[in-house]
N, C-alpha and C positions, 0 to 999 in steps of 0.2 A: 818743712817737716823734718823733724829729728830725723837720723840714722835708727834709731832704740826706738822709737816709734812705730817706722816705716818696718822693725826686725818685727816688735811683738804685731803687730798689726796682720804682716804675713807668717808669724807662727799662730795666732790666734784662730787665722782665718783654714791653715791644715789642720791645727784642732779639730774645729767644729766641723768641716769635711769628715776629718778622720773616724770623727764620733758619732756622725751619722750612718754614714757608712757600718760602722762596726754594731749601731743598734740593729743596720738589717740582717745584721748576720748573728747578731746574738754575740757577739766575744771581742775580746780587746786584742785588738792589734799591737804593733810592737811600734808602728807608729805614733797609735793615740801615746803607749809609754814613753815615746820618745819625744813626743810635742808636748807634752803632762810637763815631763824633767826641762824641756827648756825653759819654759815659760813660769817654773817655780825658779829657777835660777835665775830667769831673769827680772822676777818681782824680787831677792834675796840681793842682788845685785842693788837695785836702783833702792832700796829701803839701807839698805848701807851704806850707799853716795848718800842719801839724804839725810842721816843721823849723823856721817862724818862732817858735812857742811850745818849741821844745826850745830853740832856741839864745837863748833870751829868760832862760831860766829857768837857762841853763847861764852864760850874762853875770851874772846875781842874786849868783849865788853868791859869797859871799866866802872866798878861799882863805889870806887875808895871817893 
């Protein structure tokens, strides 16, 4: 298993802790904000490797 896997998988999993928790109390923790912001930065991360190796591979190519 990936490293980036093995990361979102244990921020994933504080999330949905966090956001359980926070419905029993009715309010947002600074943690749910905190595991929110990782987890978009780490989907902004890996959709960025993935455009930079598509458009890498799509530059390769030879059309002439």
């Amino acid at each position: 298993m990936s490293i980036q896997k093995m990361q979102f998988q244990y921020l994933w999993t504080r999330f949905l802790a966090s956001r359980e928790r926070d419905t029993e109390s009715g309010e947002v923790s600074a943690t749910t904000v905190v595991m929110a912001a990782a987890l978009i930065a780490l989907a902004i991360t890996v959709g960025a490797t993935i455009t930079s190796r598509v458009r890498d591979k799509a530059n390769s190519l030879d059309l002439g």
